[in-house]
N, C-alpha and C positions, 0 to 999 in steps of 0.2 A: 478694738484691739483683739487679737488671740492669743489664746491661753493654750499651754500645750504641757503634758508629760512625754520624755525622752529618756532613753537609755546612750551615754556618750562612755568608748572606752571602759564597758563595764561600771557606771555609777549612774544614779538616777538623777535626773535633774528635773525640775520644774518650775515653770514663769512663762517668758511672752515668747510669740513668736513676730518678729520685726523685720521684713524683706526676707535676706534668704537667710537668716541668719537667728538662733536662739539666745534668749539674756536668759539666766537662772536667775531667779530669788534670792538676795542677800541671807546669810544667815540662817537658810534652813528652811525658809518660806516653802509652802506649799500653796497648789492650787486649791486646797479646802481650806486655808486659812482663807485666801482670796474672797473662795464661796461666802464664808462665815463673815468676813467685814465686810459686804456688801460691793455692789457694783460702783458707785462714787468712789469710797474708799481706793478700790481697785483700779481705777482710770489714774489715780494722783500716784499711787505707786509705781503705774506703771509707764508715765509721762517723767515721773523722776528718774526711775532707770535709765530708759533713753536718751533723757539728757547727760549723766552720765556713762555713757557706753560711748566708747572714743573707736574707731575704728574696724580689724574685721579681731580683733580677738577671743569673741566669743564666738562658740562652735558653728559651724555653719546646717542646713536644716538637711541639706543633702549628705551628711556624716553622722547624723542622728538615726536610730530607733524609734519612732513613735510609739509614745505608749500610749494606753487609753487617755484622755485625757480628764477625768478624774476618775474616784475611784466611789460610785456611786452609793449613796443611803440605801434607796429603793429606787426601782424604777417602775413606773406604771406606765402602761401601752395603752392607749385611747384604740378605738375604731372611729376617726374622722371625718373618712371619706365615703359619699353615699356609692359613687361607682367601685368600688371597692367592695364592699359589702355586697353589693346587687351581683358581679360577678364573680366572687372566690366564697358564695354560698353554696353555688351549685356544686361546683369542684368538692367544698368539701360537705355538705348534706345533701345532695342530689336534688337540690332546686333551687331555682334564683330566684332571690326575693333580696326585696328588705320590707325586715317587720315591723308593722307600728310604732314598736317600742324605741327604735332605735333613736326614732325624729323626736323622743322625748326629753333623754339625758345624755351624755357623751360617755359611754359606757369603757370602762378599762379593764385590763388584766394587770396582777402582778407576774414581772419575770425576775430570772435571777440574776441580781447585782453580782454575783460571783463567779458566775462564767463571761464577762464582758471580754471581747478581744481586739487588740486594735488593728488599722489598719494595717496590711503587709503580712499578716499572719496567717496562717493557716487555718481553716475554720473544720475542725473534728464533728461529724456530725454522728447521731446515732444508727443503728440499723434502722435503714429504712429506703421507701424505692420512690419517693416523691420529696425531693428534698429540694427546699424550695427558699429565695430571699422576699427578703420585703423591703423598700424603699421610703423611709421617713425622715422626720426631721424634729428634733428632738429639742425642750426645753429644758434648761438646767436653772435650776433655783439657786437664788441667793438670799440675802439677810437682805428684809427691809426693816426700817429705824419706826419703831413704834407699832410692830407687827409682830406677835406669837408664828403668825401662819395658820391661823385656824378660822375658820366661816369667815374666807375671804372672800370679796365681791368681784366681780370681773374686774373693774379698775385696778383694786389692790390685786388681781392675780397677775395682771397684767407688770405691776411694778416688782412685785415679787421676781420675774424672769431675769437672772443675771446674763445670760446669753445662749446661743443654741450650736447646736454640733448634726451632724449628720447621724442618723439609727437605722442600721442592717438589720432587722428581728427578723433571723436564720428561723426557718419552719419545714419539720418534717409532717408533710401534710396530710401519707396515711396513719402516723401515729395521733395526731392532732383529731383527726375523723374518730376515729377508735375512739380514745378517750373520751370526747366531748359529747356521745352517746351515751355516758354515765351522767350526763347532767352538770359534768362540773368542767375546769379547762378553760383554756389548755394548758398543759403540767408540763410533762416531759417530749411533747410536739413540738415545744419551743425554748426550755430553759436551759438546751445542752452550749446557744452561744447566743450574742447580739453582740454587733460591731457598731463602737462607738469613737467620731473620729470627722475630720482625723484631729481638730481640736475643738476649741470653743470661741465662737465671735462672740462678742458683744455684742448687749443689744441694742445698743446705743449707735454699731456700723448700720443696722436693719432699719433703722427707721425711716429713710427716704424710701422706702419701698413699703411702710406699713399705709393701709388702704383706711379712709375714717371709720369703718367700722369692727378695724384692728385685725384684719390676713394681711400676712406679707404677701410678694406677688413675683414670688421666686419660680425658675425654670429648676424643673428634676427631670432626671434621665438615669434611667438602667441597661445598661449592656451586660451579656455573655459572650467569652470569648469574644469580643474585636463588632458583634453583632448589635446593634440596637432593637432593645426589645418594648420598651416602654418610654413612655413622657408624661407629665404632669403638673400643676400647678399648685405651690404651695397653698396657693387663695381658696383653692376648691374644697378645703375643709368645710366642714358642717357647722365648728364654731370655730373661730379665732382660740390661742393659746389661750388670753386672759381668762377666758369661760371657762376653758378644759383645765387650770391651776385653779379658778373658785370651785370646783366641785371636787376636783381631789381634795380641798383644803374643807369640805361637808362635815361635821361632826368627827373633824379630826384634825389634824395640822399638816402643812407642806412644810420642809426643816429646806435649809443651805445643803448641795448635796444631792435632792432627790432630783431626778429626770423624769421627764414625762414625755412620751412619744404621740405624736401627730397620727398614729395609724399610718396606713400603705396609701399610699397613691393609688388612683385611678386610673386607668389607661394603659395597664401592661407595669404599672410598677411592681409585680411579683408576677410569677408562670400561676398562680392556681385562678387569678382571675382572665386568664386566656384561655387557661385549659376549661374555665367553666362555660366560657361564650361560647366556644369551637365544639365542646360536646370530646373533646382529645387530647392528649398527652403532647403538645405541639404548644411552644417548644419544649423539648425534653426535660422530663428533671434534671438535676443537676448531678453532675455524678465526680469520683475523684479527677483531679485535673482542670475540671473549670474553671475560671477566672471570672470573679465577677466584680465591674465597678460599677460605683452609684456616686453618682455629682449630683450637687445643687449648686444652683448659683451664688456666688459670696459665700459659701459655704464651703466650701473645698471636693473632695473626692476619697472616696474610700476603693479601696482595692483590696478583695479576697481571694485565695484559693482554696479548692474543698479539696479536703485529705480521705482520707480513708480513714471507714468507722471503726473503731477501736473492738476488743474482745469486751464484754461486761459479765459479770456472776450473774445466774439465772436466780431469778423470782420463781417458786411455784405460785400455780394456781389457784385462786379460792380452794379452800375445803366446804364441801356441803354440810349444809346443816344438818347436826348430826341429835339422832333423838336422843330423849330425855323425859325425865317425869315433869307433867305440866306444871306449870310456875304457879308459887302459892299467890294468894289474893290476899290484901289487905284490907279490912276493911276503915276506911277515912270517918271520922268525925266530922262532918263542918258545920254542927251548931258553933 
């Protein structure tokens, strides 16, 4: 099934998405209730809908708004993909590698759950002259029956996935350089948007396509403007989702709600691992006017345009350390 938030006539609605045609939730339903009673629960609600739903009276999906289609906890961004890594290092630290470390854990950032946009929207990006998307494929967590969410094992992370949606993690990549030469990041390289969309499959549609050592074996593709720039294979992650949800859920808990992104594709699914192989700005950043869509297979299609960056209030600059009388000493006991 899909799950979808919509804007109809000024009101929000939220429930399935069934041919071309949207059912709302009885009564007030929402898609984080959905999240919260788990994926079974959610197949029997939404098999009962359907059999009551007579005709075309509910709104059709080409008169709808999409909205995001939920409204997330947290979102954690894995780096999945080895070719990935190997060419959008150089772009942004001036060499291509991948490091030891990376073949050890399935390493993630937090972004921010409160600038998510959905498809059709306009994507406000920051000042900046390398503004760039990324191409992934995102896990959305639900309630499993006799699971916290905490030091889950790949199996139970695997059960844990209520279903998956498409993830744009929009990146300006000379602020993202900058920053992540402090050691920390990336912050504000990336937290101004992600496009999440344009709903959510079940996971329960994926499984003729899950491989026995748990990658789906989906087609991804990125265009600008009308151009094909990238391709890739969901399978060529480094681990299957179940991994990358037990090590989020490490000395701490995955809730109904959180997302976790696959990392960027391989192969041209974002301009900085081009720009790093070519040694050049080819193709272009992205500038106002663009259009950029990202398909997956079974998965649908997201469609942006970049706006122009906004004004923002300045920050100054560090103050240097300013003298002072030297700092008193203590002296410690440790009999």
């Amino acid at each position: 099934m899909r799950l979808a938030r919509w804007r109809h006539r000024g009101e929000v609605g939220e429930g399935f998405v069934v041919d071309d045609h949207v059912l709302p939730l009885p009564d007030g339903g929402t898609i984080a209730g959905l999240l919260a009673a788990g994926l079974p629960a959610t197949l029997e609600i939404g098999a009962a809908l359907v059999a009551a739903t007579h005709g075309d009276e509910e709104p059709r999906l080409d008169d709808v708004e999409l909205l995001p289609p939920l409204v997330p906890t947290t979102i954690r961004d894995f780096v999945a993909f080895e070719e990935h890594v190997e060419g959008v290092s150089a772009a942004v630290d001036g060499r291509s590698e991948v490091v030891p470390e990376w073949y050890e854990y399935p390493t993630f950032y937090f972004t921010n759950p409160h600038s998510v946009v959905a498809t059709g929207e306009t994507v406000v990006p920051p000042q900046c002259e390398r503004l760039d998307f990324e191409l992934e494929v995102a896990a959305v967590i639900g309630a499993v029956a006799g699971s916290d969410g905490a030091n889950l094992t790949p199996e139970q992370g695997a059960a844990a996935i209520f279903g998956f949606t498409i993830l744009n993690d929009w990146s300006a990549r000379d602020v993202q350089a900058r920053e992540m030469r402090v050691r920390l990041g990336p912050a504000k390289g990336k937290d101004f948007a992600s496009t999440l969309g344009p709903w959510i499959v079940t996971a329960d549609e994926l499984a003729d396509v899950l491989d026995p050592d748990g990658f789906h074996r989906l087609a991804m593709e990125a265009e600008v403007n009308g151009t094909p720039v990238g391709n890739d294979l969901l399978s060529n992650m480094g681990w299957p989702f179940g991994e990358l949800v037990a090590y989020a859920s490490r000395n701490t808990r995955v809730v109904p709600g959180d997302v976790l992104g696959s990392g960027t594709g391989g192969n041209g699914c974002c301009l900085a691992e081009l720009w790093g192989r070519s040694g050049e700005l080819s193709p272009p950043p992205l500038v106002a006017g663009d259009e950029v869509v990202l398909r997956v297979e079974r998965l649908g299609e997201l469609r942006n345009v970049v706006g122009h960056a906004g004004p923002v209030p300045r920050v100054p600059r560090a103050r240097p350390r300013r003298p002072g009388p030297p700092r008193a000493t203590t002296e410690v006991d440790l009999a």
